[in-house]
C-alpha positions as CSV (number, residue, x, y, z in Angstrom):
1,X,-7.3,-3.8,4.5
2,X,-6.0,-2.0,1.4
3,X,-6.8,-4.4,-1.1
4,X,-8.4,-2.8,-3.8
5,X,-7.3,0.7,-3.4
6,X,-5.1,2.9,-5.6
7,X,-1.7,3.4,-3.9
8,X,1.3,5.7,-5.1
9,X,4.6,4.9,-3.4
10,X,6.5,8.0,-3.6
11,X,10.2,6.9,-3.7
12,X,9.6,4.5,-6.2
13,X,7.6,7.4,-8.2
14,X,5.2,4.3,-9.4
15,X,1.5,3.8,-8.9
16,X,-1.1,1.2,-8.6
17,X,-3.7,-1.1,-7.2
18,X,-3.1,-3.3,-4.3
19,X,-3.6,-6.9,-5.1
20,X,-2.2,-8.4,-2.2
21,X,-0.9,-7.1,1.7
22,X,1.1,-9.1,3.8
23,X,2.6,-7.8,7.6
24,X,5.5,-6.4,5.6
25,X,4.8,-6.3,1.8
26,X,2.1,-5.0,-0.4
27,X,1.6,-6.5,-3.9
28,X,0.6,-4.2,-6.6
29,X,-0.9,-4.3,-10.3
30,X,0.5,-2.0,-11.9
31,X,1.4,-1.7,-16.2
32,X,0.2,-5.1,-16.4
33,X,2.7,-6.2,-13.9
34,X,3.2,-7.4,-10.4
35,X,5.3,-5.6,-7.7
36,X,5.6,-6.0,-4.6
37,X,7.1,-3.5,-2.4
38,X,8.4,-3.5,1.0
39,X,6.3,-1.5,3.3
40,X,9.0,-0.4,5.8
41,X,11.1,1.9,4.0
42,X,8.6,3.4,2.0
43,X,6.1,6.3,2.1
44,X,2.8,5.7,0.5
45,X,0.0,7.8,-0.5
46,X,-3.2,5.6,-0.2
47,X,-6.6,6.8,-2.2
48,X,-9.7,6.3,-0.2
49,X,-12.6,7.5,-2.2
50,X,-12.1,11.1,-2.9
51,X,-9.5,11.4,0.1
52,X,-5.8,10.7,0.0
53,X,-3.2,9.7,2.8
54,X,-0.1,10.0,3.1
55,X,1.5,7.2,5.3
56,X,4.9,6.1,5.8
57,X,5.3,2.4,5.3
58,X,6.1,1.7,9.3
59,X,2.7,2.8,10.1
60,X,1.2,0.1,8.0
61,X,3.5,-2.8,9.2
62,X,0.8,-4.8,10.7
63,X,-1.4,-7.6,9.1
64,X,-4.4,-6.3,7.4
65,X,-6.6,-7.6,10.1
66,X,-4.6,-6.2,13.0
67,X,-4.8,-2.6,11.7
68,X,-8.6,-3.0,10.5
69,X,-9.9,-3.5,14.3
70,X,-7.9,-1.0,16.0
C-alpha cells in the first residue's frame, strides 16, 4: 500500500504524496491539488524511508492489498 509515501512520477516531472491507490490509478496531493495519474504508462520513483524505487507503473497495477501479501 503506498498511501502515505512520497512518489515522483517521472514523465510527468511532478511530485507528491499518495492520497489514494486504486488497481489502476494513484491519487496524489501535490501544490495543494489533487491528481490522479494513471499507473500503467507511467514510471514512478517511490520513497520508502531513506530508500527509493524506481518502478514502472505496470508493476504496480494490482490493488493495494493484492500486491501487499505477495
Amino acid at each position: 500500500m503506498l498511501i502515505g509515501n512520497k512518489v515522483y512520477v517521472v514523465e510527468k516531472d511532478m511530485t507528491g504524496e499518495v492520497v489514494d491507490e486504486t488497481k489502476n490509478t494513484l491519487t496524489l496531493e501535490s501544490g495543494g491539488k489533487l491528481k490522479r495519474i494513471i499507473k500503467d504508462s507511467n514510471r514512478f520513483i517511490i520513497y520508502l524511508g531513506d530508500k527509493a524505487i524506481n518502478v514502472m507503473g505496470n508493476e504496480i497495477k494490482f490493488r493495494p492489498w493484492e500486491y501487499a501479501i505477495r
